[in-house]
LOKOLGU-750655 format. One record per residue: x, y, z of N, C-alpha, C, O in turn. Coordinates in pm, whole numbers, padded with zeros to 5 digits, always signed. Each point is the difference from the previous one (the first is absolute). Layout:
LOKOLGU-750655
XYZXYZXYZXYZ ...
end
This chain:
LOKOLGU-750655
+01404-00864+00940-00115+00002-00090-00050+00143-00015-00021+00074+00096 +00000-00036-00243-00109+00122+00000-00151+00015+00060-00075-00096+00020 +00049+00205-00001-00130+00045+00036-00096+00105-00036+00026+00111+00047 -00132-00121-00123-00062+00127-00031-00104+00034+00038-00069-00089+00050 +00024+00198-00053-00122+00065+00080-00109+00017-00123-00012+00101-00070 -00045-00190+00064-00091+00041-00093-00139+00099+00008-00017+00019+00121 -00082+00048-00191-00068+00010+00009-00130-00095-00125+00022-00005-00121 -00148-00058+00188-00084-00079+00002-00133+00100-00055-00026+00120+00015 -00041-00230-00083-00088+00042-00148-00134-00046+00080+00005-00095+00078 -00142+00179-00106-00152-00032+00034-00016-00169-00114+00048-00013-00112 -00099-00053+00160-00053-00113-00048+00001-00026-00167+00059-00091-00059 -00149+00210-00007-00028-00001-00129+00116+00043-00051-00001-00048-00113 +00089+00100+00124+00128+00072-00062+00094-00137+00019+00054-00045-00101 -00031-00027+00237+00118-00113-00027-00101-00104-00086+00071-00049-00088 -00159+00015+00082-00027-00090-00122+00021+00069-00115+00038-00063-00099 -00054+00169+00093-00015+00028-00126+00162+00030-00068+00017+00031-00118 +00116-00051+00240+00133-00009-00037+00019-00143-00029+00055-00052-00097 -00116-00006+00211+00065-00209+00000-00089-00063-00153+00031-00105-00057 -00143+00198+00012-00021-00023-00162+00113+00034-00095+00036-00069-00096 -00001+00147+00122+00180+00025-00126+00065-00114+00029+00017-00092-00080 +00035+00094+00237+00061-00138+00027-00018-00083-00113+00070-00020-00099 -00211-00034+00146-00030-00171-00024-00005+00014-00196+00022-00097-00072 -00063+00274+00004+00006-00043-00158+00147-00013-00049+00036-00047-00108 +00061+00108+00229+00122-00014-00048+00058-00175+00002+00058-00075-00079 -00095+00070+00174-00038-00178-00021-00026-00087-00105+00065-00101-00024 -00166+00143-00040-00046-00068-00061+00031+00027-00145-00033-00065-00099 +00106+00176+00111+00050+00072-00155+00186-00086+00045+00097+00030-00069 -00086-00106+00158+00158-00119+00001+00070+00153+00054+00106+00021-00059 -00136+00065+00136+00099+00096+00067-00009-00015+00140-00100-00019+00069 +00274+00035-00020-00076-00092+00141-00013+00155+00087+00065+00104-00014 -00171-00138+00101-00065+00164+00105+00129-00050+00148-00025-00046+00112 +00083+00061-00141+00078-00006+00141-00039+00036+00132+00040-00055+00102 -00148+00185-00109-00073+00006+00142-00104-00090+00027-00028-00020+00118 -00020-00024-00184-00088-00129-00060+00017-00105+00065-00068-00036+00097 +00179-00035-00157+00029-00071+00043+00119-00028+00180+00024-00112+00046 +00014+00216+00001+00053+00055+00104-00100-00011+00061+00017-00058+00107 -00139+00095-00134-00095+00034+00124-00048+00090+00098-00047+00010+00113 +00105+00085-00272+00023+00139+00063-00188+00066+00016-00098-00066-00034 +00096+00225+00103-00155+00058+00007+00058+00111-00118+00114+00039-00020 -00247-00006-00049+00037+00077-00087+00072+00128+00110+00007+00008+00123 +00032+00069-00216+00059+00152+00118+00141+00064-00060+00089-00051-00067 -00107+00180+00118+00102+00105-00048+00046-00034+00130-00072-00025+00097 +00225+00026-00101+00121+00032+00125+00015+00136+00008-00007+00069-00102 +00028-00016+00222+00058+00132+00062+00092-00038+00027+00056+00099+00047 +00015-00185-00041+00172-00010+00080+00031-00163-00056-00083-00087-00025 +00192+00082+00018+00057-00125+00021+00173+00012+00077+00091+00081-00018 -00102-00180+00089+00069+00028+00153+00096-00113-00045-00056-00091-00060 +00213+00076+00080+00092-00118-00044-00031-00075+00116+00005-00123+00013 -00037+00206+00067+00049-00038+00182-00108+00098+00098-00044+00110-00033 +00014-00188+00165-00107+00066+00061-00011-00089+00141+00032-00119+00003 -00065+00168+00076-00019-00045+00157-00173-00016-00015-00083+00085+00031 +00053-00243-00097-00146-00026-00009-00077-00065+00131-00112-00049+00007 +00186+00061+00068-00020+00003+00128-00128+00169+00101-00095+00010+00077 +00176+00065-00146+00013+00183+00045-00107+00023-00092-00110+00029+00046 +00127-00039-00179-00031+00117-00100-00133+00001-00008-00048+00112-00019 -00079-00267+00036-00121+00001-00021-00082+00063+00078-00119+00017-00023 +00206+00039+00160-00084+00077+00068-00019+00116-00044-00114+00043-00015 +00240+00042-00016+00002+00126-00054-00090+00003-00159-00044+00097-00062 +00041-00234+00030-00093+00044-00135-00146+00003-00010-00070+00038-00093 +00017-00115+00275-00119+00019-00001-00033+00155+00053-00101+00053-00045 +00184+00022+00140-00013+00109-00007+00015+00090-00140-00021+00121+00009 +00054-00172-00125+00020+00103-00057-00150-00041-00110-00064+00061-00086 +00060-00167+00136-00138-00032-00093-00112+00039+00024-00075+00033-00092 +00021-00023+00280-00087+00078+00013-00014+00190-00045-00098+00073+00011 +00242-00041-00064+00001+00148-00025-00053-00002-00140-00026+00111-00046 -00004-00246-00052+00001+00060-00086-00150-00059-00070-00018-00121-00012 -00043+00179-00014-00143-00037-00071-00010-00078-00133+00097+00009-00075 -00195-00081+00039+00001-00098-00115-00006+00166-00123-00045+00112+00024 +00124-00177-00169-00007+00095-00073+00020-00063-00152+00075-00090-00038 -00190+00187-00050+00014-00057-00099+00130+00020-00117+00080+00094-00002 -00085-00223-00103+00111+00038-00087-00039-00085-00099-00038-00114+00025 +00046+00169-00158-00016-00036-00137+00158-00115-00096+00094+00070-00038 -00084-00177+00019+00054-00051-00059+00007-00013-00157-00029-00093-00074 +00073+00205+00052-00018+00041-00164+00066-00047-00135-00041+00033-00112 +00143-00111+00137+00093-00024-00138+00079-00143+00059-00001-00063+00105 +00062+00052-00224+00130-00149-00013+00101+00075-00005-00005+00106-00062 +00155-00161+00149+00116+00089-00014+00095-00117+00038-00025-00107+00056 +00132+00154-00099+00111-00091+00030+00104+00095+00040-00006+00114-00043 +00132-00159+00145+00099+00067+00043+00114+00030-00107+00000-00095-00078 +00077+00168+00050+00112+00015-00151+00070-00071+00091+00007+00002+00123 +00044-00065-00207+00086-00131+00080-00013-00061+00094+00073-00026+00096 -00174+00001-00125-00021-00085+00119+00036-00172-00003+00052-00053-00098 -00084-00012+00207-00008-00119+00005-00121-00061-00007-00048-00065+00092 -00028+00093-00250-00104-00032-00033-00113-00006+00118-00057-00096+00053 +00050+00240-00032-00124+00026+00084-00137+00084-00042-00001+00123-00013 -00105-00203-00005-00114+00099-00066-00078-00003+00094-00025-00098+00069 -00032+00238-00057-00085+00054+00110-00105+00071-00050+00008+00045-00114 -00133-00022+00202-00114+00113+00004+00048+00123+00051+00046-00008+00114 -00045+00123-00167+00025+00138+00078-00129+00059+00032-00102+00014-00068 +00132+00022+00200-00133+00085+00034+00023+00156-00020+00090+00084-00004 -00241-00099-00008+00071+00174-00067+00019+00119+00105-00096+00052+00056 +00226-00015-00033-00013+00144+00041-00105+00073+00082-00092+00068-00045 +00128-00101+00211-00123+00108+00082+00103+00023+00085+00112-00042+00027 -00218+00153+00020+00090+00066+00137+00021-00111+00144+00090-00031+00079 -00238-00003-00105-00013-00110+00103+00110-00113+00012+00048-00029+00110 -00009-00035-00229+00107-00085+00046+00126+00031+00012+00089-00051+00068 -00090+00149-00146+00201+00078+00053-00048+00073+00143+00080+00003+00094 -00187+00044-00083+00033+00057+00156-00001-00168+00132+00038+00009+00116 -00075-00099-00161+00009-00130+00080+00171-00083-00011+00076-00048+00084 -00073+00061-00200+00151-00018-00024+00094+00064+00029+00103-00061+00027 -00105+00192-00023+00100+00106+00079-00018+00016+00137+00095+00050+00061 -00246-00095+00037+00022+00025+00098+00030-00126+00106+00019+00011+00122 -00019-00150-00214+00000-00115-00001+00202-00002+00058+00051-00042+00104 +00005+00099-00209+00149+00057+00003+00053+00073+00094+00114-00015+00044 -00193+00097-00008+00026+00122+00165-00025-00079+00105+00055+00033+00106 -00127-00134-00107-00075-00037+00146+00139-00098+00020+00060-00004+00108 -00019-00076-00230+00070-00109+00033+00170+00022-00021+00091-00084+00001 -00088+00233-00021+00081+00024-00053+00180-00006+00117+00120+00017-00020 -00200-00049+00123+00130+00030+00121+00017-00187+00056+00058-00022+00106 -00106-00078-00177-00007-00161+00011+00145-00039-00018+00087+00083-00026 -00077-00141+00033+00136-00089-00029+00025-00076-00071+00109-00042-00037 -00253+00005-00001-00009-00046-00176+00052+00059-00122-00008+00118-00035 +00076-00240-00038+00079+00028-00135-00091+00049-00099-00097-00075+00001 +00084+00156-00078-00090+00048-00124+00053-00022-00087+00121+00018-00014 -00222-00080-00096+00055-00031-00146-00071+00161-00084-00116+00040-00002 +00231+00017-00053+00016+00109+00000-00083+00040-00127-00030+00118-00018 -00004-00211-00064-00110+00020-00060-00136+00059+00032-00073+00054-00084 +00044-00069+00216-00130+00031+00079+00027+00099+00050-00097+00027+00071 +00183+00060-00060+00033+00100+00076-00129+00132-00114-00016-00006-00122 -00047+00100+00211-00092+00046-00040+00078+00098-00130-00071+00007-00101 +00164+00046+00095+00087+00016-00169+00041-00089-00065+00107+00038-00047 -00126-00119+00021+00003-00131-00066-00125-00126-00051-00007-00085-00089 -00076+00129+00197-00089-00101-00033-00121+00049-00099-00056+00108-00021 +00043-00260-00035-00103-00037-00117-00050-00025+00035+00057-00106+00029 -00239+00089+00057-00075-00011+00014-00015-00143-00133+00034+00021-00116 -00089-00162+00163-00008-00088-00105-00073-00140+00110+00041-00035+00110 -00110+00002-00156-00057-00144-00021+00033-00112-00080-00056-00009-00109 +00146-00086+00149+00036-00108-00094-00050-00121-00028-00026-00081+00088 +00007+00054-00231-00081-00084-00039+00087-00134-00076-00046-00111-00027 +00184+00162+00005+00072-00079-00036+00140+00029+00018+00033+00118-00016 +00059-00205+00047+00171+00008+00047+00089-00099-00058-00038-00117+00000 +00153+00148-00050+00100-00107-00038-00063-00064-00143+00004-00117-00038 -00049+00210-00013-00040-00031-00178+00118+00017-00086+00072+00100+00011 -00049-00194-00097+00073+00048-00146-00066+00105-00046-00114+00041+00021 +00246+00014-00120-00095+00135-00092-00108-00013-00064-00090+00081-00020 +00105-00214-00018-00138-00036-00137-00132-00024+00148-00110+00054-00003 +00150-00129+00098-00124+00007+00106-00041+00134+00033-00122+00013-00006 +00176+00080+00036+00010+00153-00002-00136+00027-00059-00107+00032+00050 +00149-00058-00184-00060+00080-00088-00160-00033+00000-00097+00075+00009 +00110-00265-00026-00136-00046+00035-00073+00054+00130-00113+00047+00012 +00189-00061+00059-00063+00050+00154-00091+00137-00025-00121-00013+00018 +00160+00118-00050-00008+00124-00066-00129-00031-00104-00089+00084+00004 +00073-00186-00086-00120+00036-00070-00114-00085+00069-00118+00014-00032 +00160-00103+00129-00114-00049+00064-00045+00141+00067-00059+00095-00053 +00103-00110+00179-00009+00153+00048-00086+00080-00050-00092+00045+00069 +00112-00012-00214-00033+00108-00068-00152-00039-00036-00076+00079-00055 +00040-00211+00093-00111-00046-00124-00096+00014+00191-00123-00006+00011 +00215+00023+00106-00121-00005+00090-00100+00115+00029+00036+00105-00052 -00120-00099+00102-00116+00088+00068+00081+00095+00072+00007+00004+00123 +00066+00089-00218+00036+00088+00105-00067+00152-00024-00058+00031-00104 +00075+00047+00206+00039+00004+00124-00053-00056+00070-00119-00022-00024 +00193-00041+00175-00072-00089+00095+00038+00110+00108+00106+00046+00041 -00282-00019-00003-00021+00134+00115+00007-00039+00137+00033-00116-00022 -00036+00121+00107+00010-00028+00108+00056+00048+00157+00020+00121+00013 +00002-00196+00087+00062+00045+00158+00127-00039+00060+00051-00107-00030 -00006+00175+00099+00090-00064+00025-00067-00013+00137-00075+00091+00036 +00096-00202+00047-00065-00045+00101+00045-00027+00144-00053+00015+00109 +00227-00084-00169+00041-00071+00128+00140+00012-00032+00043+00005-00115 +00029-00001+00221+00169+00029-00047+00049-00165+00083-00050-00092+00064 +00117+00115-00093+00099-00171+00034+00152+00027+00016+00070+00099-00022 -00047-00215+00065+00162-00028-00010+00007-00171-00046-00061-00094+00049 +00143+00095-00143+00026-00126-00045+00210-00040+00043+00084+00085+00028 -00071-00187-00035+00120-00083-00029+00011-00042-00141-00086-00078-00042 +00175+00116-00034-00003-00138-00094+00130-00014-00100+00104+00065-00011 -00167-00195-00063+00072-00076-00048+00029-00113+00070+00121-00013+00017 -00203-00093+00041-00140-00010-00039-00075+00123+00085+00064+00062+00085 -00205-00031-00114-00068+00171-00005-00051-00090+00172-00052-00111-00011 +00067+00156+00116-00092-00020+00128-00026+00108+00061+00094+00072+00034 -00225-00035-00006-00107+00082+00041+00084-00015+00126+00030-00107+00052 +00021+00286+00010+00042-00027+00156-00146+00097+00055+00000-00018+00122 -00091+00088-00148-00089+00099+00019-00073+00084-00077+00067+00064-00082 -00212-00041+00083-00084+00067-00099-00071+00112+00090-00017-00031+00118 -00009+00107-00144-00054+00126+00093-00132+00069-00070+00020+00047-00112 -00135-00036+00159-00095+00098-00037+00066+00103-00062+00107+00024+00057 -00138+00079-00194+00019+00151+00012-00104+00046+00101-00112-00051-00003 +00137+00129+00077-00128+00106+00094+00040-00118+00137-00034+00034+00114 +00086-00132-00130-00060-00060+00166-00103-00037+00003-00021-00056+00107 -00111+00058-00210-00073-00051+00003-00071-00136-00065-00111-00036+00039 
end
């Protein structure tokens, strides 16, 4: 099973993602994190393979290193070829590429498989709001999206590790330890 390390949204920011969800819903597009049961959240890693036994310790140490921090969710985007995936991008700070790159150094000597997408030259910073759309869902997805309250401002709060497919919570961690 895969595993990803997510990072976790202040209160007002994941409602204000699981609202795209539920209009994508209701506009007949299905929200796949939605319905998964997923927390709203940007991934720093996704792992093919991982010793989830080992790793939640090392991520609560790495969670107390790192302080809650803000980030702006600014636009609708989709992957070029993708497998009908539409996402929120946050915009561009130092703060989250320096958490994501050092997120990469700390874990970087694991024995865990990396999906090489996440590797800090590669990765897209993205929040997904929808997966496994036709093109024409694509497109709808994209103008719901477009019609929401954005930008959605906010924290990042709490880092995690999930399982999924089906998505199971193995650990959630304070940022700060506190």
């Amino acid at each position: 099973m895969p595993f990803a390390v997510e990072l976790y949204m202040d209160s007002r920011a994941d409602a204000a993602v699981r609202q795209i969800w539920q209009s994508l819903v209701e506009a007949g597009i299905p929200s796949q994190p939605l319905s998964a049961g997923a927390r709203p959240h940007v991934s720093l890693c996704l792992y093919e393979s991982l010793d989830s036994r080992v790793f939640p310790t090392e991520l609560e140490t790495f969670a107390r290193q790192v302080n809650p921090f803000s980030f702006v969710l600014e636009s609708v985007e989709t992957f070029p070829a993708s497998n009908g995936v539409v996402f929120l991008t946050p915009r561009s700070s130092e703060e989250l590429l320096e958490v994501h790159g050092r997120f990469h150094k700390d874990f970087d000597g694991s024995s865990a498989t990396v999906s090489p997408y996440y590797l800090p030259e590669h990765w897209k910073p993205h929040c997904t709001v929808a997966e496994n759309l036709s093109s024409n869902q694509v497109s709808q997805a994209i103008e719901v999206g477009r019609k929401a309250p954005l930008p959605i401002r906010g924290q990042f709060i709490q880092i995690g590790l999930v399982e999924f497919r089906p998505i199971k919570e193995i650990c959630v961690f304070k940022l700060g330890g506190r």
